[in-house]
C-alpha positions in Angstrom: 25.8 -7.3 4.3 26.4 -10.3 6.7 25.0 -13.4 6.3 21.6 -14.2 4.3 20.3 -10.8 4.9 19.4 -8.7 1.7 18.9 -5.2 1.4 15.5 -3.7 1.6 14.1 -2.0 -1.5 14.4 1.8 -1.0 11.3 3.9 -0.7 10.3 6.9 -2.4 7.6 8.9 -3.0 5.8 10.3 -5.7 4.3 13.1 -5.6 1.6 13.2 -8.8 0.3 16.4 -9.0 2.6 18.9 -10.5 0.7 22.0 -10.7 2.0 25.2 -9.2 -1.3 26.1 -7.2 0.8 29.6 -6.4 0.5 30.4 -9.7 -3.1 31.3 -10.5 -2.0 33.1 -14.0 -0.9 30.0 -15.1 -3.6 27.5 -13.7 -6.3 27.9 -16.4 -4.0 26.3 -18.7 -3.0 23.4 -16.2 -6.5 22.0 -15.5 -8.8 19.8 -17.3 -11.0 21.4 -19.5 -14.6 20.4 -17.4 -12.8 22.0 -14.1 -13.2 25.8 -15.0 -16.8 26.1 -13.6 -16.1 24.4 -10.3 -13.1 26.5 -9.4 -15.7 29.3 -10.4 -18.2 28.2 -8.0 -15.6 27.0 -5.1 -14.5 30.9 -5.4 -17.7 32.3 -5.3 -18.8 30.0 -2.2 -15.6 30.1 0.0 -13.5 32.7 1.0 -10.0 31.3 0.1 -9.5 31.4 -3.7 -9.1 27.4 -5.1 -5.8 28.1 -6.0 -4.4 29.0 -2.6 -6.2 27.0 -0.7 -4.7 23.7 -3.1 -1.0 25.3 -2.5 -1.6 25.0 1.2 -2.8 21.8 1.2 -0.1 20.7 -1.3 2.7 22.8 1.5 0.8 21.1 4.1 1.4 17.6 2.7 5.2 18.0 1.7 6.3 19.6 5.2 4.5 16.0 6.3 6.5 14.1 3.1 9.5 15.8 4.8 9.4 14.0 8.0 9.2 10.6 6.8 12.2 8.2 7.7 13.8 6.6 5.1 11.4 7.4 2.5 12.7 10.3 -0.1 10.4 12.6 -2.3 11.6 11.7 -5.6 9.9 12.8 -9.6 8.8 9.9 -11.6 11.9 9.8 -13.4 14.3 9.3 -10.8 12.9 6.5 -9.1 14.9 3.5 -9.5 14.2 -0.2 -10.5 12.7 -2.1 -8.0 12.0 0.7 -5.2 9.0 0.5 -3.5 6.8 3.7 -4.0 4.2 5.4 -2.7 2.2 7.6 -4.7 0.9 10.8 -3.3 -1.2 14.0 -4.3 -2.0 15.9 -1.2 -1.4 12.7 1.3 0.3 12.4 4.6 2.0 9.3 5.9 2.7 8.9 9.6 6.6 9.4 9.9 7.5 5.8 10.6 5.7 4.0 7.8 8.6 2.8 6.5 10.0 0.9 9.2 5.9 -0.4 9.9 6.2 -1.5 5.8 9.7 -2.9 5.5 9.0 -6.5 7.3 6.3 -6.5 5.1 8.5 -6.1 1.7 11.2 -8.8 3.1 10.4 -11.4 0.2 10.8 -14.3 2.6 8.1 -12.6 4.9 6.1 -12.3 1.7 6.2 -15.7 0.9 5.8 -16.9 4.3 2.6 -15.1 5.1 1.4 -16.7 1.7 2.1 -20.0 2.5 0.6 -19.6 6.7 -2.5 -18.1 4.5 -2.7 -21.3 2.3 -2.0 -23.6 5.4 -4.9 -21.6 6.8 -7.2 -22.0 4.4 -6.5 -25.6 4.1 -7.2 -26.4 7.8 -10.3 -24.4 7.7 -11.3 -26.3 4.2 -10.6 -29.7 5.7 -11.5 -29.2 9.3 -14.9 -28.7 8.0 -15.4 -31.3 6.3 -16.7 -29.3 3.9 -15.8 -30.5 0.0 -17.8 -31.4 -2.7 -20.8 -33.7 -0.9 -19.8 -35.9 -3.4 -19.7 -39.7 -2.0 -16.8 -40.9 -4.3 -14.5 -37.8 -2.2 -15.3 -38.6 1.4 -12.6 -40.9 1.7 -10.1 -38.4 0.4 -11.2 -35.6 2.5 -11.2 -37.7 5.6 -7.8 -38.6 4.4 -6.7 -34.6 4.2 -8.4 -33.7 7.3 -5.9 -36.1 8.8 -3.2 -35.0 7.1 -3.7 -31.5 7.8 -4.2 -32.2 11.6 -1.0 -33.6 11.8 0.6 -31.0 9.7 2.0 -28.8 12.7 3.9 -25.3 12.4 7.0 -24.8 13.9 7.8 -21.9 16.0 4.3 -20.4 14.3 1.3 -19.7 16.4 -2.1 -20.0 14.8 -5.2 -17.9 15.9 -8.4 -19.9 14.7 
């Protein structure tokens, strides 16, 4: 790595669910015990079993997990320390939400936005005017308001 640059935390995904919807011999054991009824009633309204309809939804969702860059499909147990992840049941992500996410997991980025957002609300707190009432602070607040006036950003643009 050159200079000051650190490496980005990887990503994975986690996919929660672990129920084999293909197996429907299987799935009265996998389920909560208050679920029974409403798999009966789905199946008796709709004309896809529960079951199958679930796995396609779940092969639906992990052909989509497959296409995201620089994110891996990992179980719980092989994630490691410090990776960012994203937990998923039947989600999708759009394929390029890691390289949308990673300035935002840069923790320089993450503390910059924090202290812009504090700067923020500052100026808005003092441009207004609008502490306490109290007689005693109006000198103090005048004196902030100043402050925070002259208090310029470098190389930062500020939309009010």
């Amino acid at each position: 790595m050159a200079g000051s640059e650190t490496a980005s935390p990887s990503v994975c995904i986690w996919v929660r669910t672990a129920i084999d919807w293909a197996d429907e011999a299987a799935l009265p054991a996998r389920l909560e015990p208050a679920f029974p009824p409403k798999l009966e009633l789905w199946n008796e309204t709709f004309s896809i079993p529960y079951h199958r309809f679930r796995h396609e939804v779940c092969e639906i969702a992990r052909l989509n997990l497959s296409r995201v860059a620089g994110a891996t499909v990992r179980p719980w147990e092989e994630i490691p320390d410090g990776a960012i992840v994203l937990p998923v049941d039947d989600d999708w992500f759009a394929p390029d939400i890691v390289e949308r996410l990673t300035p935002r997991l840069d923790t320089a980025a993450i503390a910059k936005r924090r202290l812009l957002g504090k700067y923020a609300r500052y100026r808005r707190l003092y441009d207004d005017r609008a502490l306490g009432g109290a007689e005693w602070a109006k000198p103090y607040v005048e004196r902030m308001a100043a402050l925070m006036a002259e208090l310029g950003l470098r190389g930062v643009r500020v939309v009010r």
